[in-house]
N, C-alpha and C positions, 0 to 999 in steps of 0.2 A: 752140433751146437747151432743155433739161430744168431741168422745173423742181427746186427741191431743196425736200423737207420740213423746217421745222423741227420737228416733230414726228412722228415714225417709229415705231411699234408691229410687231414680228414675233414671229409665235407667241404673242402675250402672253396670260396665265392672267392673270384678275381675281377678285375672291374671298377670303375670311376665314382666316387662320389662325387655329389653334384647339389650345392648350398640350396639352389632354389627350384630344384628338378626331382627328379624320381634319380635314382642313381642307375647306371649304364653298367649292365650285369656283361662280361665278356667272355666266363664261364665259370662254371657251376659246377659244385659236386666231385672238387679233383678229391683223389687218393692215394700220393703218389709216395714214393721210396729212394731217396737217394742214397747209397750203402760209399763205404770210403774202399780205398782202393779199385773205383771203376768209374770209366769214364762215360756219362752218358748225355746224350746229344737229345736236342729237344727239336723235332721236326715239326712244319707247316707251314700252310700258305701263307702270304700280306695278309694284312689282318685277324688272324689268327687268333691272338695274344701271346704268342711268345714271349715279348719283352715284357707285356704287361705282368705275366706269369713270374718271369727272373726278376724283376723288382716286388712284389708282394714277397716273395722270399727272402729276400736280401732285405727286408724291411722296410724298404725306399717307399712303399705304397701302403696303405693299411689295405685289410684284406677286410670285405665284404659283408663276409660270413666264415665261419668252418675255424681250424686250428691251423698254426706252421708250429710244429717240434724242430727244435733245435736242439741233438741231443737228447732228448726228450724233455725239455723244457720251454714251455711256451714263447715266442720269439718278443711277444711284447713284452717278457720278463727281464730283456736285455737292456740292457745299455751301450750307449753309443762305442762308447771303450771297449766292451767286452764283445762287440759285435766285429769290433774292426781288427779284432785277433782270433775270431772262429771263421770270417766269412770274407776270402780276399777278392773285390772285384775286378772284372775288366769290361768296359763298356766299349759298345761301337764306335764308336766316336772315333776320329781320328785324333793321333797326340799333336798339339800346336807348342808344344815346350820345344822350341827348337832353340833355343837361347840356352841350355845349359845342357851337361854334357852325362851320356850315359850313368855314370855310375850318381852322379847326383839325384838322376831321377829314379833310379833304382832306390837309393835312399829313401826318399821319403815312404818307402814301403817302411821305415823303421817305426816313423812318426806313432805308433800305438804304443811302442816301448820306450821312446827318449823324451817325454815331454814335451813341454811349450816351447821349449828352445829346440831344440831337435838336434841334440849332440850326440855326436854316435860316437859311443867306446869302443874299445878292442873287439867285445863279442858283438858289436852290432855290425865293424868294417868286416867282421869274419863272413858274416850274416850274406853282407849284398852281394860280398866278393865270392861265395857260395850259388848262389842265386844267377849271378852270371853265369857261370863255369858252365850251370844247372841248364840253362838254354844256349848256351855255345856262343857268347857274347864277350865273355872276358877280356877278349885280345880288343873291343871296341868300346874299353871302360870310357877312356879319356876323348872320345870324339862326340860329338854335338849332333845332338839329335835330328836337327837339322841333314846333317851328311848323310842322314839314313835311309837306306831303302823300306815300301811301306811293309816288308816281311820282317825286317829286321828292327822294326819300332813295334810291332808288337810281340817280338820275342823278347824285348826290354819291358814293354809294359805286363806280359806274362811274368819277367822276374821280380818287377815290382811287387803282383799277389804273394810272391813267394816269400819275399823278403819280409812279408807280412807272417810268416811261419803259420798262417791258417791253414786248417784241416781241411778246408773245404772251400774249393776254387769256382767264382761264377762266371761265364763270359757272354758276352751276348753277342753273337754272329762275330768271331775270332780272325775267319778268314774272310768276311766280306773286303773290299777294294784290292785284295793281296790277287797275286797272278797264278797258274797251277802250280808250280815249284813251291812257290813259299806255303801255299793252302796246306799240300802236301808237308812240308814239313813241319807247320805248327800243329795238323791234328796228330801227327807224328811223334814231338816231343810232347803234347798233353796226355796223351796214350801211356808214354813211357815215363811220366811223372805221376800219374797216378797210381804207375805198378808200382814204380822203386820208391817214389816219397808216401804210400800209404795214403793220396790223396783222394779226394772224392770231388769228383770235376765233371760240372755242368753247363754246357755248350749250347746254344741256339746257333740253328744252320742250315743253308738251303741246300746245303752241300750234300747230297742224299748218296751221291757214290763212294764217299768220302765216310762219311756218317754211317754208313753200310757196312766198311771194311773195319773201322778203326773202335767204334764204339760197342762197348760191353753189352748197354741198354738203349733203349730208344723210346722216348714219348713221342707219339703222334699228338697233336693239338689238331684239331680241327671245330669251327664252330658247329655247334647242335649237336655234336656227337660227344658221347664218351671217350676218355682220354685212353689209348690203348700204349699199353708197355709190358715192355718184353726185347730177351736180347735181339738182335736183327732179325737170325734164323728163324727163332718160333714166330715171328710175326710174320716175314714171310712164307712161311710153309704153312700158316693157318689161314693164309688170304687176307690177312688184314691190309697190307699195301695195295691190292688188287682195289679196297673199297674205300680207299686213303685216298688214292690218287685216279679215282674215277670220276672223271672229266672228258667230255668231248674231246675227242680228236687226240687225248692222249692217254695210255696206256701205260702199266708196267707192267714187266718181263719179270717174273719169277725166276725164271731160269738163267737168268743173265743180274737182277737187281740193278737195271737200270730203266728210265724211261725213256718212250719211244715214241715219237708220231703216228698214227694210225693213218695207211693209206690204203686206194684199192690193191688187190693182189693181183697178177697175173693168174690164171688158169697154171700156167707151165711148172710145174715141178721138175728139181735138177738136183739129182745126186752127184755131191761133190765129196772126193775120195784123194788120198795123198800125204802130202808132207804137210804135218797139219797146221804149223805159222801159215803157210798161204794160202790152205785150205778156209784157215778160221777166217783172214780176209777178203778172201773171195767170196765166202759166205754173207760178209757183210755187205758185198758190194750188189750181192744179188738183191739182199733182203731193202737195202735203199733204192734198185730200181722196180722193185712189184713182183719179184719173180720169189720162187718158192723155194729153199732150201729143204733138202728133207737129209735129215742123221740115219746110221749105221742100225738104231735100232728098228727103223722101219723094214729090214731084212727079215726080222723074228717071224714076220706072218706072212705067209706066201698066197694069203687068200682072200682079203678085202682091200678095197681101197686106201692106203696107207699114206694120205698127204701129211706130215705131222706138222711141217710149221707153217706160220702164217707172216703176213709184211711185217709183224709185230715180233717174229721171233728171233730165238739167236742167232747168230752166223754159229755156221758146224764145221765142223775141223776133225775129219775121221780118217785111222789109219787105213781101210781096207773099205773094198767097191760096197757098194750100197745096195741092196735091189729094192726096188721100190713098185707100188704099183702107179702108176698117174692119173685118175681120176680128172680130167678138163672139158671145157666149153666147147661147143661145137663151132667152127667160122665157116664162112662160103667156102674161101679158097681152099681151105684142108679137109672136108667135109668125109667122113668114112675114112681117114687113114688115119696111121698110124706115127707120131714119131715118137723117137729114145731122145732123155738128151743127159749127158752126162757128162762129168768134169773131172778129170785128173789135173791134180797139180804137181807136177815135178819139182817147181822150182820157182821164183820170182818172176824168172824170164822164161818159163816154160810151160804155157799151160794147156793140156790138151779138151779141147771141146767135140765130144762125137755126139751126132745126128745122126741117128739111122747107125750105116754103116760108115758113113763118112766120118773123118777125123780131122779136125784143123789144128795145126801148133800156134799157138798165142806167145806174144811176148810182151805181155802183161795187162792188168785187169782192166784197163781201157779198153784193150781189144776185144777184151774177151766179152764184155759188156755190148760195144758195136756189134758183135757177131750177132749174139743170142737179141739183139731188138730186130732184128731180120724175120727172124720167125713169126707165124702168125699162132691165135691158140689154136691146138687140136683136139679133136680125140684119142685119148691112147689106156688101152684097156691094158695093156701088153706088160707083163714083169722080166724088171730086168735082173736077170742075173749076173752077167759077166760085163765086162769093161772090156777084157782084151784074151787073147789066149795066146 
């Protein structure tokens, strides 16, 4: 069975009108799909139009050109009433109600059901008192918004949309001023309110490692280009982030899904083999000083040059010794020889670094870093097989 959107964009122009100008197109041509039950996150640079994009949908802006379905009903067909029980907002904004106390502002999520007076019955106190529970707020009905931490005022202003019983939740950048704990747990509980409450929740966010792990779907925005969507995986395994976030100097990792500085590399490639929590660290620490990690599957070929990663790649964390070939630069000092350089990790406090035949014990990745900036680049034709016998 197909599924249906409750939210449907075609052709849609987003963008400014403007009384005595040409009007300020900010893009063109979306065609997008918001389905309920999945949480999807809307990615892009400053200016973008991300926000411009979440208010032409939430009605806040008239649209340009093109359709918004609601439902499958034109969104100009609404009314203000009927809008503000299909579609609950939250904006950036910080909340300044610090004068009244949780559950009061959770209330006025009711304000579409109790009228001009705004008196809440039985099933409306059932409603907010619901809504708290729903973001783990409850026990901070009666304290003043004021008292609140800035993660814990937007888990109040998220119960707010709820108390709104709307289908479909809009946010604009949720965890922007929040700290990584709270980030963490607000795309944490939006995740898990659009499994269990059947929602359909749409996020703007620069949060991209976040946005990666937690979200169903992902719009890319970017200006002049085509809007690309798709769950994370297919976008990144078709290269679309590759061409997303290609920018000078900075890179994304496919293999990691996150971004990374582009610097020179060293020549020196280092197979690091062990216990792989300190493995996968050491890995890191190489790949922020210039130096080469190479993984387990560089062992498969015992016949070409096999550097696999570069400053841009991930840190590797592999059970067992690595052979690798090392393809590097020629220097004065080293000129015609040969060295090995390889890293076991035993342990936090145990790291073995062998050159050649030599072996040095490390007691931890500072050291082991000082050690290996010693060395100058080499030549080294030479595959390694073994680590130790």
């Amino acid at each position: 069975m197909q599924r249906q959107p409750v939210i449907e964009t075609s052709g849609l122009i987003i963008g400014y009108a403007r009384k005595y100008k040409r009007s300020r197109i900010v893009h063109d041509d979306l065609n997008l799909r918001l389905y309920k039950g999945e949480l999807t996150s809307l990615l892009g640079l400053n200016g973008a139009g991300k926000s411009t994009l979440l208010h032409t949908i939430c009605g806040f802006l008239p649209a340009l050109g093109g359709d918004v379905l609601v439902n499958g009903r034109p969104l100009s067909k609404y009314s203000q009433v009927e809008m503000s029980r299909i579609i609950g907002v939250v904006l950036t904004d910080k909340t300044n109600a610090g004068g009244i106390t949780v559950v009061e502002l959770v209330s006025l999520g009711r304000h579409p059901y109790t009228g001009f007076f705004g008196r809440l019955g039985a099933e409306d106190r059932l409603v907010v008192e619901q809504s708290l529970d729903a973001v783990g707020m409850a026990h901070k009905s009666k304290d003043y918004i004021s008292e609140l931490s800035d993660g814990e005022r937007q888990k109040v202003m998220i119960a707010k949309a709820l108390a709104q019983q709307c289908p479909i939740i809009i946010l604009d950048e949720p965890t922007a001023y929040l700290d990584v704990t709270s980030r963490i747990e607000i795309m944490s509980l939006l995740h898990r309110l659009s499994v269990e409450q059947k929602k359909a929740i749409l996020l703007s966010t620069h949060d991209l490692d976040l946005a990666i792990r937690m979200s169903d779907c992902l719009w890319l925005q970017e200006q002049e280009r085509d809007m690309k969507c798709g769950t994370p995986e297919d976008l990144i395994l078709s290269g679309a982030f590759e061409t997303f976030f290609d920018k000078r100097g900075v890179k994304f990792d496919s293999s990691t899904g996150k971004l990374t500085a582009e610097k020179p590399s060293s020549p020196i490639a280092i197979a690091v083999e062990g216990d792989y929590k300190t493995s996968y660290w050491v890995g890191n620490a190489l790949i922020r000083n210039g130096f080469r990690a190479v993984s387990e599957s560089a062992s498969a070929s015992a016949s070409a040059s096999v550097a696999l990663a570069t400053s841009v790649a991930a840190p590797v964390a592999v059970a067992t010794s690595v052979a690798v070939d090392v393809d590097v630069a020629e220097s004065e000092s080293a000129s015609g020889t040969a060295s090995e350089f390889k890293i076991r990790c035993e342990a936090p406090n145990k790291i073995l670094l062998q050159t050649g035949d030599k072996v040095q014990t490390l007691n931890s990745v500072a050291e082991l870093i000082t050690a290996l900036r010693q060395y100058p680049p080499v030549i080294a034709r030479k595959l390694l097989n073994e680590f130790s016998k």
